[in-house]
C-alpha positions in Angstrom: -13.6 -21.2 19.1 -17.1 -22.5 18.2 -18.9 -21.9 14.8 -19.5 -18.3 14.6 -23.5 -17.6 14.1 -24.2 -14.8 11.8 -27.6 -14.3 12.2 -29.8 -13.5 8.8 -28.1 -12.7 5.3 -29.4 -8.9 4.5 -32.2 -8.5 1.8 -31.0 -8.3 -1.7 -32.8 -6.2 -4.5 -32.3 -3.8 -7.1 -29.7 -1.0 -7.4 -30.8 1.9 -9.4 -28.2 5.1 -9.9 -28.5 8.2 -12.3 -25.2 10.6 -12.7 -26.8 13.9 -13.5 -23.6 15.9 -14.0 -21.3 17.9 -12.1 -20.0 21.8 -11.4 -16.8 22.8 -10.3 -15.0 25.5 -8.8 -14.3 28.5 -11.2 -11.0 28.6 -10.4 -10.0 25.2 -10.4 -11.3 24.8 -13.8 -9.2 27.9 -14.9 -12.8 29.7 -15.4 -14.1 28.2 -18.1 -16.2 24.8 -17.1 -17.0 24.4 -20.9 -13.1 23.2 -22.0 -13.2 20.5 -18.6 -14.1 17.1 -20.3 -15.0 15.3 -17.0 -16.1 11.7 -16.4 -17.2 9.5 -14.0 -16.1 5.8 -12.2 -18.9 4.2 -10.0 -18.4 1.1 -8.2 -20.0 -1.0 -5.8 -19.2 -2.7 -2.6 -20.6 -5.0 -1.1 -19.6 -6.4 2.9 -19.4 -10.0 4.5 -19.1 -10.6 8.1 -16.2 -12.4 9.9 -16.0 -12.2 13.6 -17.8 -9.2 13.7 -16.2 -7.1 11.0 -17.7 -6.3 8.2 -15.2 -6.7 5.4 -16.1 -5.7 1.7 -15.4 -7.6 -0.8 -17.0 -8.1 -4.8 -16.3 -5.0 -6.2 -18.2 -3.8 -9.1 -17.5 -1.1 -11.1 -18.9 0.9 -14.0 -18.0 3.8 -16.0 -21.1 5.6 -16.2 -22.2 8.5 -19.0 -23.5 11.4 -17.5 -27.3 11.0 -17.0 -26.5 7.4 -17.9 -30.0 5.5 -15.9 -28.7 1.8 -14.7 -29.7 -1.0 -13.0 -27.9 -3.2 -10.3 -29.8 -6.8 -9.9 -28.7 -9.2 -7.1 -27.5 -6.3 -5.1 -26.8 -6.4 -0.8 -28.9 -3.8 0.5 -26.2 -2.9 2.9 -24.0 -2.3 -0.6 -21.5 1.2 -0.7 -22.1 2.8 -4.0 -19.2 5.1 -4.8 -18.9 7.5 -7.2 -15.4 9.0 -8.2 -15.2 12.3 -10.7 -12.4 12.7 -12.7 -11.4 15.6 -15.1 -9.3 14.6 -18.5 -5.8 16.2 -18.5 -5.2 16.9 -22.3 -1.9 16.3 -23.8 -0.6 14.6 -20.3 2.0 11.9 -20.3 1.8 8.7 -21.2 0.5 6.3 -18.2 -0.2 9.9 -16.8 -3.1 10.6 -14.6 -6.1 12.5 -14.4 -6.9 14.8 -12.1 -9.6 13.7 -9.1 -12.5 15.8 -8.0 -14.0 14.4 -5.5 -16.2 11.5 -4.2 -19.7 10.2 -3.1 -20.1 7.3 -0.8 -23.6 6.4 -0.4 -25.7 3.5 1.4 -28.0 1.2 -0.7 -29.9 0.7 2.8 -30.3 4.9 3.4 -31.1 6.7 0.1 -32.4 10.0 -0.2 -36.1 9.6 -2.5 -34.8 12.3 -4.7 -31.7 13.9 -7.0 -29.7 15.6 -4.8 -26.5 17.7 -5.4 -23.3 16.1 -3.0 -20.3 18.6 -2.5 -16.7 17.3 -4.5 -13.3 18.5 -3.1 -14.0 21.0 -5.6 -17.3 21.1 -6.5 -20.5 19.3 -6.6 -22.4 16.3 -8.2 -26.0 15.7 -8.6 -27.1 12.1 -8.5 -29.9 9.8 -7.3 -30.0 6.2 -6.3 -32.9 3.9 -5.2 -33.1 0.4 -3.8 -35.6 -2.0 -4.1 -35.5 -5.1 -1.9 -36.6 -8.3 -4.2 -40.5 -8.9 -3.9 -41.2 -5.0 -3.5 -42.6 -2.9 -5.6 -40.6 0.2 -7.4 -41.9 3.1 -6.3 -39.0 5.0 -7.7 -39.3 8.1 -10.3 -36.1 9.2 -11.9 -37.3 11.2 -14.1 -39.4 14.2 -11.7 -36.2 14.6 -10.5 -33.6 14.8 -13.5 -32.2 18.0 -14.3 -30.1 19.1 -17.4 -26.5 18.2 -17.0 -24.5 20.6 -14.9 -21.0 20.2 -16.3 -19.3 19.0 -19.9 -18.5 15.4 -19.7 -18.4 12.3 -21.9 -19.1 8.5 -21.4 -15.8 7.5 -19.9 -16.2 3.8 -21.2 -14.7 5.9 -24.3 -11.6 6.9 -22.3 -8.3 4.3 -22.4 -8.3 2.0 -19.7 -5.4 3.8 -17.8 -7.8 7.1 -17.3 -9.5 5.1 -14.2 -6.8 4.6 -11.0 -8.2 4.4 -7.4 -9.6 7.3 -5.5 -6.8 8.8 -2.6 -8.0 8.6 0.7 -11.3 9.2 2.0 -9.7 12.8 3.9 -6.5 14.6 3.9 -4.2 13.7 6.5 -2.6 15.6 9.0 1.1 15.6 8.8 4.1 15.5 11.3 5.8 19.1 11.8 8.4 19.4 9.4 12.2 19.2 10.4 13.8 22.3 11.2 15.7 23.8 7.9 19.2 22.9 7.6 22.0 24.6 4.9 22.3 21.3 2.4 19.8 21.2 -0.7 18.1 18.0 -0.8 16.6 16.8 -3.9 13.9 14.1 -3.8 11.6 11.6 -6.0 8.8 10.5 -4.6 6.1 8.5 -6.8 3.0 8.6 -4.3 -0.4 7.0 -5.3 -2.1 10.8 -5.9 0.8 10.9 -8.8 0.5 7.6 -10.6 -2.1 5.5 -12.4 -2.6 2.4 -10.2 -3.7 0.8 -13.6 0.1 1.2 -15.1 3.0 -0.2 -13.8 5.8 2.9 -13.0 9.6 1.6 -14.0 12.5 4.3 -14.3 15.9 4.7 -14.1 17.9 7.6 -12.2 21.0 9.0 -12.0 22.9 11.5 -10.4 22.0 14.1 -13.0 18.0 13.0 -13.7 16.5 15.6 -11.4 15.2 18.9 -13.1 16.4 22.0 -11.2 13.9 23.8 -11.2 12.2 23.5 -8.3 9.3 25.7 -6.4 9.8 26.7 -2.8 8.1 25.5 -0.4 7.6 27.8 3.4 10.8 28.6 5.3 9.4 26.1 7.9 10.1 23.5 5.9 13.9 21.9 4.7 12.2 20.0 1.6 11.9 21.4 -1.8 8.8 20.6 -3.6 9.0 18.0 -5.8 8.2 18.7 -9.7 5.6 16.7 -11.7 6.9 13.1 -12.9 6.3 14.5 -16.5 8.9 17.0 -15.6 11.5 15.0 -14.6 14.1 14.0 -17.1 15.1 9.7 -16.9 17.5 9.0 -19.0 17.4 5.9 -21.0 21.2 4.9 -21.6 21.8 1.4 -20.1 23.8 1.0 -16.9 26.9 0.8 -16.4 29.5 -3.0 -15.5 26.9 -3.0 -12.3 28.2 0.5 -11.0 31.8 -0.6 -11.4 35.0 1.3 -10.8 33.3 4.3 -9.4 30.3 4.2 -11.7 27.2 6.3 -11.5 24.7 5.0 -8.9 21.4 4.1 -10.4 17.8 2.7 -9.4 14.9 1.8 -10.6 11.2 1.8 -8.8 7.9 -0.2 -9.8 4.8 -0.3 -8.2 1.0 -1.7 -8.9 -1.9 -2.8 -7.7 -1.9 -6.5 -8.7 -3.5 -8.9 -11.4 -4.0 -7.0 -14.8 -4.7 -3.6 -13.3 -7.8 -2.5 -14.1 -10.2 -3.6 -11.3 -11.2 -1.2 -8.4 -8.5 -3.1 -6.0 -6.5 -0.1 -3.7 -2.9 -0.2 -4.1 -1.9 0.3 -0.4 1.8 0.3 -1.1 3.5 3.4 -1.0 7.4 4.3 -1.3 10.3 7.0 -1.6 13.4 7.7 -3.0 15.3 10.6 -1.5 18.9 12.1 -2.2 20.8 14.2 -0.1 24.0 14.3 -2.3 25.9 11.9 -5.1 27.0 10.0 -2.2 23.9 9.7 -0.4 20.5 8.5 -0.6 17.3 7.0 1.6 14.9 4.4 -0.2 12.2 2.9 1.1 9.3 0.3 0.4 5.7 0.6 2.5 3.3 -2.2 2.5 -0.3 -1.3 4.0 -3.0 -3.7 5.0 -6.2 -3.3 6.6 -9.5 -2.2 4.5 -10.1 1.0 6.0 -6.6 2.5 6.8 -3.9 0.6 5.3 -3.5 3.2 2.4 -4.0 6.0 5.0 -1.1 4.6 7.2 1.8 3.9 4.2 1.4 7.4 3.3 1.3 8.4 6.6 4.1 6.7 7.7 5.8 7.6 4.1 5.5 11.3 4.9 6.7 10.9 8.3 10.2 8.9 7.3 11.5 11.3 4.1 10.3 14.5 6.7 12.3 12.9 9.1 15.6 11.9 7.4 15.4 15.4 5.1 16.7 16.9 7.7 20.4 16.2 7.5 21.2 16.6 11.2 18.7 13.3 11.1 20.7 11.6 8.4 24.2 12.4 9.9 23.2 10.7 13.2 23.3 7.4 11.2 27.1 7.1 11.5 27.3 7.0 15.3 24.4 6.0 16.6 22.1 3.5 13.4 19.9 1.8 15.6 18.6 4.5 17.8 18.5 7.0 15.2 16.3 4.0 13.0 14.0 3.7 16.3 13.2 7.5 16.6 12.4 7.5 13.0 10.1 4.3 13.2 8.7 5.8 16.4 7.7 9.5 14.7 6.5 7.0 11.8 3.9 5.5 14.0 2.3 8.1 15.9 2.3 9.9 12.4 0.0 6.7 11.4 -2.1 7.3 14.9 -2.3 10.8 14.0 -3.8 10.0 10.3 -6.1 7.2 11.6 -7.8 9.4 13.9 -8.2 12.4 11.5 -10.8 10.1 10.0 -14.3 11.2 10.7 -15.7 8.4 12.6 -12.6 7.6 14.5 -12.1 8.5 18.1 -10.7 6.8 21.0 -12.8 4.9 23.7 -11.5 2.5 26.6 -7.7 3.1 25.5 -8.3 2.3 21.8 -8.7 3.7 18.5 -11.7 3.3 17.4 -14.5 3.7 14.7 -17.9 4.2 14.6 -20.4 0.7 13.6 -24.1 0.2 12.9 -25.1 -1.3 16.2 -26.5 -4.6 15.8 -25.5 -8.1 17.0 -22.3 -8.3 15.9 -21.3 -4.7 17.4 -23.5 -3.8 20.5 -21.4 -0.9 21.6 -21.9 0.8 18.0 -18.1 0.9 17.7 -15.5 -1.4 17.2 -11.4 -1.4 17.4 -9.8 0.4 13.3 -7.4 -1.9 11.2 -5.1 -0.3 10.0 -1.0 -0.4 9.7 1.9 -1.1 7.2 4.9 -2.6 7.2 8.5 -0.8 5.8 11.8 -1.6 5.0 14.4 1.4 4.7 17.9 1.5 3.4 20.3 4.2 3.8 23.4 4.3 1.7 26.2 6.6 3.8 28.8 7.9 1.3 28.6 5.5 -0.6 30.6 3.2 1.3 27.5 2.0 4.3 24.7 0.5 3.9 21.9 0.8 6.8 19.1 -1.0 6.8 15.9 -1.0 8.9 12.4 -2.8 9.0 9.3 -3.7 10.4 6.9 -6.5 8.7 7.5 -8.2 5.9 8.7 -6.4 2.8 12.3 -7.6 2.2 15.6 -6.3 1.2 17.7 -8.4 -0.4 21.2 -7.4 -1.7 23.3 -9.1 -4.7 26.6 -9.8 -6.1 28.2 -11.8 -8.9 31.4 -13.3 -7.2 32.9 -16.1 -8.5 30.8 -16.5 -11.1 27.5 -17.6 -10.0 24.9 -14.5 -8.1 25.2 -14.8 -4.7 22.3 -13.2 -2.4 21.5 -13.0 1.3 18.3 -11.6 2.9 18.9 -8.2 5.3 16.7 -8.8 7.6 14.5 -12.3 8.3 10.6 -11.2 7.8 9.0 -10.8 11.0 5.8 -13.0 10.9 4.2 -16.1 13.1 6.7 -18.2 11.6 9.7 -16.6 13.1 10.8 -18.5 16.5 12.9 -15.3 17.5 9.6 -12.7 17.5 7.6 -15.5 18.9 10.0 -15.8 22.1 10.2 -11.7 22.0 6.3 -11.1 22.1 4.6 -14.2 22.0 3.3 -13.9 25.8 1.9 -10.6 25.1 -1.8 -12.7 24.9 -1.7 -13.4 21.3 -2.1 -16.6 19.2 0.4 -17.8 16.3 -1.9 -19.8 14.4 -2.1 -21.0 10.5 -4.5 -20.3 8.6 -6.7 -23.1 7.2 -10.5 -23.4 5.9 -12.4 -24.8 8.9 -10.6 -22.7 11.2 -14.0 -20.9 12.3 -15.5 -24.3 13.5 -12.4 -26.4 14.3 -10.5 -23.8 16.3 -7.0 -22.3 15.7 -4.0 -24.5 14.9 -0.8 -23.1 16.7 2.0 -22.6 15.4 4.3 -23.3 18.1 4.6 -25.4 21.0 6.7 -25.4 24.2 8.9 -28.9 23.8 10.5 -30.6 26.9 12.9 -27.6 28.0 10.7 -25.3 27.1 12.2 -24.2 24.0 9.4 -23.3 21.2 9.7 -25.8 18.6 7.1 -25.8 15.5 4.2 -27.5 16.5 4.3 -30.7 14.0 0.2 -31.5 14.7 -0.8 -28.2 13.5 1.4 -29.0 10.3 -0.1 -32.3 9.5 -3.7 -30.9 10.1 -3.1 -27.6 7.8 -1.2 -29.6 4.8 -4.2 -32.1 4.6 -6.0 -29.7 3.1 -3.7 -29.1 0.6 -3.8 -25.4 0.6 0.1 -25.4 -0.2 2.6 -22.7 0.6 1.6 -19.1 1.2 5.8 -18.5 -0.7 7.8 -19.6 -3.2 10.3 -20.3 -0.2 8.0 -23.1 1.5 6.5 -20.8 4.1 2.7 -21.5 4.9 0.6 -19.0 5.6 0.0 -17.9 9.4 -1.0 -14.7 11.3 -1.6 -13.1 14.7 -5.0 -13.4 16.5 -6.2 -11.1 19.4 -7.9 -12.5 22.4 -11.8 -13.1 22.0 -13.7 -10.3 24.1 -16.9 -8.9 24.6 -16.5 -5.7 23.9 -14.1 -5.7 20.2 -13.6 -8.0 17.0 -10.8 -10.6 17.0 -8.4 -9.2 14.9 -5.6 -10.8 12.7 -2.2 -9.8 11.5 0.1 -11.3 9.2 3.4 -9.9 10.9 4.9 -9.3 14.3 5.8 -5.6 14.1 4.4 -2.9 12.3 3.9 1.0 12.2 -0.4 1.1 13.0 -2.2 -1.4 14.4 -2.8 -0.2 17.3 -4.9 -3.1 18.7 -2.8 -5.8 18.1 0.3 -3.4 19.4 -1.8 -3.5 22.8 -0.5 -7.3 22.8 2.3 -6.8 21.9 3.2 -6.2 18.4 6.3 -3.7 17.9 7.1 -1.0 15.7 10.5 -0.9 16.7 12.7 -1.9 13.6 15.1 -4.3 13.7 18.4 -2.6 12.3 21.9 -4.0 10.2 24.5 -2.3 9.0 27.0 -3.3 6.2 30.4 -2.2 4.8 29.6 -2.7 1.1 33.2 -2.8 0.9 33.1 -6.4 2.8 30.0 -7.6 0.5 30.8 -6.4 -3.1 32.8 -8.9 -5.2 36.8 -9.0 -4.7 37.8 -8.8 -8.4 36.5 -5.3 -9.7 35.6 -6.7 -12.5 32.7 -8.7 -10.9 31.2 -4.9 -10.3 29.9 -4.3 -7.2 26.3 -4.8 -5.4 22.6 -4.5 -6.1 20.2 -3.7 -4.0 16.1 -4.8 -4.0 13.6 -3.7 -1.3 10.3 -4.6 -2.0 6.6 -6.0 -1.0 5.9 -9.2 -0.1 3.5 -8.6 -3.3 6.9 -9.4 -4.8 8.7 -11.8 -3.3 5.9 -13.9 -2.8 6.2 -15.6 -5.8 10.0 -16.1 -5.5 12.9 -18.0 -3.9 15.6 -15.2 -3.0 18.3 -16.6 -5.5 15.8 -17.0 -8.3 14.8 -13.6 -8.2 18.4 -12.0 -8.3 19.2 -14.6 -11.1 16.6 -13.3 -13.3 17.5 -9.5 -12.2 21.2 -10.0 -12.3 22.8 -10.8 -15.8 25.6 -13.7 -14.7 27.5 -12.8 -18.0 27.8 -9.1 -18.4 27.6 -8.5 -14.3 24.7 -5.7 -15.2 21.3 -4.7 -14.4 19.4 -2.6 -16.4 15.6 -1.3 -16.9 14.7 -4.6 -19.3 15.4 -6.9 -16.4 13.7 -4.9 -13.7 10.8 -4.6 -16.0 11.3 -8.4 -16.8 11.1 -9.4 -13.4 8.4 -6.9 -11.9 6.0 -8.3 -15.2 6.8 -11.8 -14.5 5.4 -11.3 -10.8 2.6 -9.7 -11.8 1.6 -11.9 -14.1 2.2 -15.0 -11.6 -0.2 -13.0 -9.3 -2.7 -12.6 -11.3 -2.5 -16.3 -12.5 -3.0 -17.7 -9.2 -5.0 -14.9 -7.6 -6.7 -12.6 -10.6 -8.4 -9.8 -9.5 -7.3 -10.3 -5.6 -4.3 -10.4 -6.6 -1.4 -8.7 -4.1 -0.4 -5.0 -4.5 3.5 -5.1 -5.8 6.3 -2.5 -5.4 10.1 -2.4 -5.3 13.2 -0.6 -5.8 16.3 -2.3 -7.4 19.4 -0.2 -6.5 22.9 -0.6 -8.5 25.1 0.2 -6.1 28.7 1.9 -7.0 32.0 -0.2 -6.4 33.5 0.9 -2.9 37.2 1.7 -4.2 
């Protein structure tokens, strides 16, 4: 590939934005607008090109007063300015969140001249914004247009830190039809992003007797009971028992957020689930989306899909006989429930085959679309009386599992990660017409460095030029384990932007799956009985699943050692929390504010008597 020409930078100039106020629906405000203390979080984007895709990056962000007047300088004029509205909830939990009104997305290059009143979810906002390229003169007039404020609100640079967490997706998606009802309650926990403060880490503990009772019902159509708020759920605090030894309680623990200290406008596209059927058996699962536009949008997509899907017990029970199959008909609802999502999106539609959305046309995109991002890895574990565990993935968010036999804390990885580094998914897709290439600075105008080659008997071996040629630039490992970083490339074309992708199978990602990426999961099953420690007073086995966000930033066996307690044989909510901080701070260290999203669920699995 040759130097990529991208033609001339945009104009830059002047941002000016003025929040009038807002108005809501009567009855989403309980009728009286005058007790709603709303507020507002505005924040800019602004894009770069890479092979044809405009990518935002630079996020500023603001927390406005309403009719607060100010001013942007050095700004792109093809800059998004968004505008999230928020109302206060009074006396809510701590690390709670507030509720979200709505948003405004506008363009810095296609500003109305005057104030102008933008419908919420429910309600409206008045609001004007003017650009003015550097070397023009300001022609702008706030002031003709500024009306009295429309609702009660307050600076919310007054508000804690933790009142501000990212906005849900840009449109409600649509859903797969629920499972048919079946006899068996189910009780679930599920910590989505509309329910949490990306700004606060979640950690909690739950037993067999954490869940409040009583629950709403959902239609007749449906076999799920609806879940109540997290402030109404009761988690204990007593500490765990010998590692669920000798029959113990089973008990877990969940953690997710966005990366680096929190507080920036970065997405946390990592979504997960817990959900129990009975004491003896449960589903968890760990999501992981990428892709700007609809990696969010395909975790919870994919999220929804999975707990529908394994809710229904007739679902579940086919784990005993037939794992694998039962895994790939989950995984496969899973992805067309991503499709389904993707193309809810208003500018999405499909052209030529693909999924596509709708671009500016210019240079870079003549057709005035281009091929959607958009996909998420997930790793699933089912525990089956107790007694089996099954595991199934796609991607690279890893389960690990634990014990403390003879006396040091012995782990082993589930399932392998399934990158460009892995020699088996290379020799199952790698002919499909993509490239395994490392990533390295002058790849633009030096060309891709493969990672494998064909040796003498045409066995792929790691291609040892490539290596030599990335690690003289020093850019290190992309793990703690030694792996360096590498991802899939689509072929060059005239008609859609070379894409990449940092793993070989995935639910979404449509494009890259037309070469060949998979969503099938690849599938294990374990006796817990065969991997728990002989002597019962060695406990039995914990369980993590997480986010390469995670495990990242650890060796395997370094991060059970710090979860696992070698002395007592216990894990508890201080080492979860321990270990989840430590990560989180390592991320932010190396990366700060780009820091990866991070999520996981450490399971303490009862001893199999």
């Amino acid at each position: 590939m040759g130097a990529l020409d991208y033609g001339e930078a945009p104009a830059r100039g002047t941002l000016t934005v003025t929040v009038f106020g807002a108005e809501f629906e009567p009855d989403y405000v309980d009728g009286d607008e005058s007790s709603c203390s709303t507020y507002c979080v505005l924040w800019v984007l602004e894009p770069t090109r890479r092979r044809r895709r405009r990518t935002v990056l630079a996020p500023r962000t603001m927390h406005p007063a309403w009719q607060q007047v100010f001013s942007l300088d050095d700004t792109s004029a093809e800059a998004k300015v968004v505008v999230d509205v928020w109302r206060e909830l009074e006396g809510k939990a701590e690390g709670g969140a507030d509720d979200y009104f709505g948003k405004v997305t506008l363009r810095a290059n296609d500003l109305p001249p005057l104030a102008k009143l933008y419908e919420l979810v429910q309600g409206s906002i008045k609001l004007s914004a003017s650009f003015v390229a550097d070397g023009s003169p300001d022609t702008s007039d706030v002031s003709e247009a500024e009306p009295k404020p429309e609702s009660i609100g307050r600076a919310a640079a007054a508000l804690p830190a933790a009142a501000y967490r990212e906005p849900p997706a840009p449109a409600a998606q649509p859903r797969p039809a629920p499972p048919a009802p079946f006899e068996d309650e189910v009780q679930e926990v599920d910590e989505s992003q509309e329910e949490k403060d990306f700004g606060i880490d979640l950690l909690k503990k739950v037993d067999e007797e954490s869940y409040d009772e009583d629950f709403e019902d959902v239609p007749a159509t449906s076999a799920l009971k609806k879940q109540p708020e997290l402030a109404d759920l009761d988690f204990p605090a007593q500490p765990l028992s010998n590692g669920g030894a000798n029959g113990g309680p089973l008990d877990y623990y969940e953690y997710t957020h966005r990366g680096g200290d929190g507080k920036g406008a970065k997405e946390n596209q990592d979504a997960f689930f817990t959900l129990q059927l009975d004491a003896q058996n449960y589903v968890w699962c760990v999501l992981d989306g990428h892709g700007h536009d609809n990696g969010r949008i395909a975790a919870e997509a994919a999220r929804d899909s999975l707990k529908g899907y394994f809710s229904n017990r007739a679902n579940f029970e086919l784990l005993r006989s037939e794992p694998q199959a039962t895994m790939e008909v989950a995984f496969e609802e899973a992805n067309e429930a991503v499709r389904s999502a993707i193309l809810a999106q208003l500018t999405v539609f499909e052209k030529e085959g693909q999924i596509v959305m709708e671009m500016e046309v210019d240079e870079y995109c003549p057709l005035g679309y281009d091929v959607v991002d958009g996909g998420t890895t997930c790793t699933l574990a089912a525990l089956i009386d107790g007694r089996t565990l099954v595991v199934a993935a796609v991607g690279d968010s890893c389960g690990v599992l634990a014990n403390c036999a003879g006396g040091r804390v012995n782990t082993q990885e589930l399932i392998a990660e399934h990158s460009a580094l892995s020699q088996k998914e290379f020799e199952l897709i790698g002919g499909g017409g993509l490239e395994f290439v490392y990533e390295y600075p002058d790849m633009d105008s030096q060309g891709p460095l493969p990672v494998w080659e064909l040796d003498a008997k045409g066995k792929a071996v790691l291609c040892q030029h490539s290596i030599q040629a990335v690690d003289s630039y020093g850019m290190g490992f992309k793990t703690e384990r030694g792996d360096r970083a590498a991802f899939l490339l689509t072929p060059e074309n005239d008609h859609f932007s070379q894409m990449s992708l940092a793993v070989t199978r995935t639910l979404g990602d449509f494009y890259h799956q037309h070469f060949g990426v998979l969503h099938t999961p690849e599938v294990l099953v374990l006796d817990l009985a065969q991997e728990q420690p002989r002597s019962p007073a060695d406990g039995g086995c914990v369980l993590i699943i997480a986010s390469d966000g995670v495990w990242d930033h650890w060796t395997f066996e370094a991060a059970m050692e710090r979860l696992v307690n070698l002395e007592t044989r216990r894990t508890d909510k201080e080492r979860t929390e321990a270990l989840m901080e430590e990560t989180r701070a390592k991320g932010e260290e190396v990366f700060g504010a780009t820091a990866d999203n991070l999520t996981g669920i450490v399971v303490v699995l009862p001893r199999v008597e």
